[in-house]
C-alpha positions as CSV (number, residue, x, y, z in Angstrom):
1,X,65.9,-57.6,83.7
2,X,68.0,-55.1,86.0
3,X,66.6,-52.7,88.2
4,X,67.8,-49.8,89.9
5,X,66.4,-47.5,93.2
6,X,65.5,-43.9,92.7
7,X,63.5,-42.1,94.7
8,X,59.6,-41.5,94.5
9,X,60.3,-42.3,90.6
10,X,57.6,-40.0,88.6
11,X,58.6,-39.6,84.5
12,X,61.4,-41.1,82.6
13,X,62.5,-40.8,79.5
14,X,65.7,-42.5,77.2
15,X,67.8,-41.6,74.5
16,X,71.0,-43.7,72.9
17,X,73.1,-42.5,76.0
18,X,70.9,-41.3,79.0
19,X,67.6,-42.0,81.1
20,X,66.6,-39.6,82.9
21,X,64.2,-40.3,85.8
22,X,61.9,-37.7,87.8
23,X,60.2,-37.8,91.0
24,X,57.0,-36.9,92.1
25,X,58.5,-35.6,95.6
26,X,61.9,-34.0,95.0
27,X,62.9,-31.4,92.8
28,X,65.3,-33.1,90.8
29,X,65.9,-35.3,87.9
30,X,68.2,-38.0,88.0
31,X,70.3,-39.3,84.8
32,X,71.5,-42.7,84.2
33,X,74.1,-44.2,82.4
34,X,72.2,-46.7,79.9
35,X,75.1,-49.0,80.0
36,X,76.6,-49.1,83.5
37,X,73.0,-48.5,85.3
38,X,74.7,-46.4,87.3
39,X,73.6,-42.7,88.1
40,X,76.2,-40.0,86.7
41,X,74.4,-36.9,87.7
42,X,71.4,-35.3,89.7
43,X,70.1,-32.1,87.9
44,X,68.3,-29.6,90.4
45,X,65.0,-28.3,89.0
46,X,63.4,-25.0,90.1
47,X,62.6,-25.1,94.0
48,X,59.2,-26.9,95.5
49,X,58.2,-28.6,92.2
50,X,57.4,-31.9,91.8
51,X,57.4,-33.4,87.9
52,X,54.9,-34.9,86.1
53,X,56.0,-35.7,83.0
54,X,60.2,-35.9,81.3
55,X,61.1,-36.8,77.9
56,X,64.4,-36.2,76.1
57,X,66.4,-36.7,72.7
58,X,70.2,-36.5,72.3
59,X,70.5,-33.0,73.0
60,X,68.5,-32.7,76.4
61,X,65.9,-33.1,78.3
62,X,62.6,-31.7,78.8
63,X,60.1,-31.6,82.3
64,X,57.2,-30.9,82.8
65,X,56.4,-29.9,87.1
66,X,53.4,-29.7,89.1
67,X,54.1,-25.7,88.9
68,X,53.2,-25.6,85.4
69,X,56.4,-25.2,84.3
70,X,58.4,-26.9,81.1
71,X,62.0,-27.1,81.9
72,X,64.7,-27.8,79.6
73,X,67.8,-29.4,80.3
74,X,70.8,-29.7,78.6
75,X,72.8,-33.1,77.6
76,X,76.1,-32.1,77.5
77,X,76.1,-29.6,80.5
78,X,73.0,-31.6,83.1
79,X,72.1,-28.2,83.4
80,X,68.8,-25.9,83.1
81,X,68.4,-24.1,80.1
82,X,65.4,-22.6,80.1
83,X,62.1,-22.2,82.4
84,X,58.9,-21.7,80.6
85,X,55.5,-20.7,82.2
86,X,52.7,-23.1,79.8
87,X,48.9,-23.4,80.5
88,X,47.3,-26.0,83.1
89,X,48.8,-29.4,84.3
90,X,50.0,-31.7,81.5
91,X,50.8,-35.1,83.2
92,X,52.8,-36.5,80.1
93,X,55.0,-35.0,77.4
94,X,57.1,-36.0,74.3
95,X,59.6,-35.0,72.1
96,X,59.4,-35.3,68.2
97,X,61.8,-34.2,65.2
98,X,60.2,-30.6,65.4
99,X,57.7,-30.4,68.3
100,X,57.0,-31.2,71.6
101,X,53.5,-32.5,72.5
102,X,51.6,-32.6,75.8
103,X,48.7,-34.2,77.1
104,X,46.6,-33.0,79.3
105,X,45.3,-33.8,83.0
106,X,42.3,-36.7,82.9
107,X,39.4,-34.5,83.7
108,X,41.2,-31.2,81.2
109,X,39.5,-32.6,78.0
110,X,40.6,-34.1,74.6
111,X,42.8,-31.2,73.6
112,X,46.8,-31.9,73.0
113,X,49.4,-29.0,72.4
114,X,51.7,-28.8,70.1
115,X,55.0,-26.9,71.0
116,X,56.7,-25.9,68.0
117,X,61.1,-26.2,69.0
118,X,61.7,-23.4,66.3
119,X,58.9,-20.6,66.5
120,X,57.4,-21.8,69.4
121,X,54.3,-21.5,68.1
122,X,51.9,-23.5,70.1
123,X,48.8,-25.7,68.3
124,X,45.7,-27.0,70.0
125,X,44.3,-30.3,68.4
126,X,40.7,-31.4,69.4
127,X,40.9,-35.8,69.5
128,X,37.1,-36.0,70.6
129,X,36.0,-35.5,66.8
130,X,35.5,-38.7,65.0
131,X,33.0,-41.8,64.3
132,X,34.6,-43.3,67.0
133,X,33.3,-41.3,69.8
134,X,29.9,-42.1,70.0
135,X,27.2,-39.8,71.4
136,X,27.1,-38.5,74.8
137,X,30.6,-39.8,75.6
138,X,32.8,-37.6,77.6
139,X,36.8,-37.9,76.2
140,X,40.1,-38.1,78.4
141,X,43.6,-38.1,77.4
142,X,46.3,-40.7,78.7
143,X,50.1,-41.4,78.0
144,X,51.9,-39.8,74.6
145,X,54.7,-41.1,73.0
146,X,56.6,-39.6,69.4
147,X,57.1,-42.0,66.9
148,X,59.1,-41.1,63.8
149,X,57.3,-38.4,62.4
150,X,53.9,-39.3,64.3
151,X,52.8,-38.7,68.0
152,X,50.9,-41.7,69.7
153,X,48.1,-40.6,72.8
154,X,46.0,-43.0,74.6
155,X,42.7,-41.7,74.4
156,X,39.5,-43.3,76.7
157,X,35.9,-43.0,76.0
158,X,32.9,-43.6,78.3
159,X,29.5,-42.8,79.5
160,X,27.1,-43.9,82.2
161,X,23.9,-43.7,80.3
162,X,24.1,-46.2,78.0
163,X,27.5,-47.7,80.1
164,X,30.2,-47.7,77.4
165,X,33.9,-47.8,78.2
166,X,36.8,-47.8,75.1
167,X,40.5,-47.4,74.9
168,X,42.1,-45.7,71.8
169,X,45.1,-45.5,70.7
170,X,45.4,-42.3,68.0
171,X,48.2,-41.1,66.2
172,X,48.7,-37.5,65.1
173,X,50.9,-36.3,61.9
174,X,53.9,-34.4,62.4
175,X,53.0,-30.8,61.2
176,X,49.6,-31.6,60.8
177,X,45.7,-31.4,62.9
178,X,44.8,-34.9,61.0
179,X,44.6,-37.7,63.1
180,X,43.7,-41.2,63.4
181,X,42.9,-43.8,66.4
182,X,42.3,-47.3,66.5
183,X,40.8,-49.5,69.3
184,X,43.0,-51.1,72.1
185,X,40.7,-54.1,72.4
186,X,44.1,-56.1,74.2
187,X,44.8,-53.5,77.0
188,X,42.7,-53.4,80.6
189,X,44.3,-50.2,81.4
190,X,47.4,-48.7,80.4
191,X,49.8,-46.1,82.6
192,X,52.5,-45.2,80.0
193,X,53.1,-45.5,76.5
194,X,56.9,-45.0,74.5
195,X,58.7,-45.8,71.2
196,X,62.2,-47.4,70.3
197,X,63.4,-49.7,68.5
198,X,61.0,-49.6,66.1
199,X,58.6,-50.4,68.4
200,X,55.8,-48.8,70.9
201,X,56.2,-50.0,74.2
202,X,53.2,-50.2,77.1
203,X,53.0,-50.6,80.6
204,X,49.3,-52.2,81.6
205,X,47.3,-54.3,83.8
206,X,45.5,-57.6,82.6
207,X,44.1,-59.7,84.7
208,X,45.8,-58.4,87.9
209,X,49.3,-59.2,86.3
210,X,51.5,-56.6,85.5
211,X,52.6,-56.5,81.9
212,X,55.4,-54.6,79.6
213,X,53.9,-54.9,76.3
214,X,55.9,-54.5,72.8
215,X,53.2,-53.1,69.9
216,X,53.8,-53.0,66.4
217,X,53.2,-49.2,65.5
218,X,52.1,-49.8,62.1
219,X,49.6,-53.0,63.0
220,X,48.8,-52.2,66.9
221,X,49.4,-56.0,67.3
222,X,51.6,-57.0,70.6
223,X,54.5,-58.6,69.8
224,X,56.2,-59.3,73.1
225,X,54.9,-60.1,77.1
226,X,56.9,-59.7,79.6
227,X,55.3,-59.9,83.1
228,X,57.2,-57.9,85.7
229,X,56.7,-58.7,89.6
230,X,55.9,-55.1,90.7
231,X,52.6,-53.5,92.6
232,X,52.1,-50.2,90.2
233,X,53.6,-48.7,87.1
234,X,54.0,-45.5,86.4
235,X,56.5,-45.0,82.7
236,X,57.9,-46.4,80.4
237,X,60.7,-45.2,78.3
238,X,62.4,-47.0,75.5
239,X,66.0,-46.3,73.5
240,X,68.3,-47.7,71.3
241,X,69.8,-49.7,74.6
242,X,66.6,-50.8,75.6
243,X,63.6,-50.6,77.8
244,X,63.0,-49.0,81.0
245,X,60.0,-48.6,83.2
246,X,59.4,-47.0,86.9
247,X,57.4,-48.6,89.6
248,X,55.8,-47.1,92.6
249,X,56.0,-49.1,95.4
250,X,58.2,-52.2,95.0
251,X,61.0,-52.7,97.5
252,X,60.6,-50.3,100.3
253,X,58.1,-47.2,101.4
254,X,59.1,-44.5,99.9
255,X,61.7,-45.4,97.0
256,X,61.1,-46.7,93.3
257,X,62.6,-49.5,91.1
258,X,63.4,-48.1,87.5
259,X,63.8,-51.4,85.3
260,X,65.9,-51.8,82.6
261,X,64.3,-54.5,80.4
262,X,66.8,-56.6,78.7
263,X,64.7,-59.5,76.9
């Protein structure tokens, strides 16, 4: 395991050839070169933002700030493209074949939008309908991740009166409202979610230990560990050259370690 020191890390995101790395503080997104771990390029986003979610494919990338804004960058240029105005604060974003899909602030609801990349058509999908959510629970939406032709949330259900607390993980068809979840009985809390190499990748907590987790899509069985001396995570991100995940506080005040997981 490498890592590398950008700062106040917020987002990242990685294709084949590029992660790209926000920050919570500054308005810029930072690209690195997957194979030299060095940083080829610093791409200024739109003055006094902040981001709160990136993702990318081969072509680009795609932010989401504090402003309410989804910006879209281009690969081949590490310049903006476009700037465009969406509703509310979606902390978490991704990129599928022929959509992008948001999710929504903790205390927004159970709603996810759907961003058709052609028409541009956006679709609203309600994930608090189904004989999983029992009654009287209130619903809140965590990390998203695309997977093939499926997009992955984290989902959380609770109540007070009777005290009930579960962790979902549900998976929405590509081009459809359909969608299924399944309990995450292994997880204690999880911070971000990704998928690569055929493979959804975690960030979580067990146990005060700090844990990159490797989940079979098709099972939800973990098939890979790997504890990580760090205080906080915040993403993950995961490509055809491997893993990556940001951390909050380790080294210094101030600056972030983005990992690139090797084994």
């Amino acid at each position: 395991m490498v890592s590398r020191t950008v700062k106040e890390a917020r987002g990242i995101a990685a294709t084949d050839d590029a992660v790209w790395v926000g920050s919570s503080e500054s308005d810029t997104l930072t690209r690195i070169d997957p194979t030299t771990n060095e940083i080829v390029a610093e791409v200024p986003l739109p003055a006094e933002t902040a981001v709160d979610g990136v993702t990318a494919d081969p072509n680009g990338a795609w932010v989401v700030t504090d402003e309410s804004q989804l910006v879209h960058i281009d690969a081949a240029t590490n310049e903006v493209v476009s700037e465009t105005p969406i509703d509310g604060q979606f902390p978490d974003i991704a990129v599928g074949d022929d959509a992008l899909w948001v999710s929504p602030n903790a205390d927004e609801g159970a709603q996810i939008e759907r961003l058709d990349r052609t028409s541009g058509e956006t679709t609203t999908i309600d994930l608090s309908v189904d004989d999983r959510v029992a009654s009287g629970q209130s619903i809140s939406l965590g990390p998203v991740a695309a997977a093939g032709g499926a997009f992955w949330v984290v989902r959380e259900r609770s109540s007070f009166e009777p005290l009930s607390l579960g962790v979902d993980l549900c998976r929405v068809d590509s081009g459809s409202e359909d969608y299924a979840c399944a309990a995450l009985d292994f997880f204690d809390d999880i911070s971000s979610i990704s998928s690569g190499e055929g493979a959804l990748w975690a960030t979580t907590l067990r146990d005060e230990a700090h844990l990159v987790l490797r989940i079979d899509p098709d099972t939800l069985e973990v098939t890979a560990e790997l504890d990580v001396p760090a205080e906080s995570f915040f993403d993950i991100a995961a490509g055809e050259a491997g893993a990556w995940a940001t951390n909050e506080t380790w080294r210094r005040w101030g600056e972030s370690a983005v990992f690139k997981i090797t084994d």
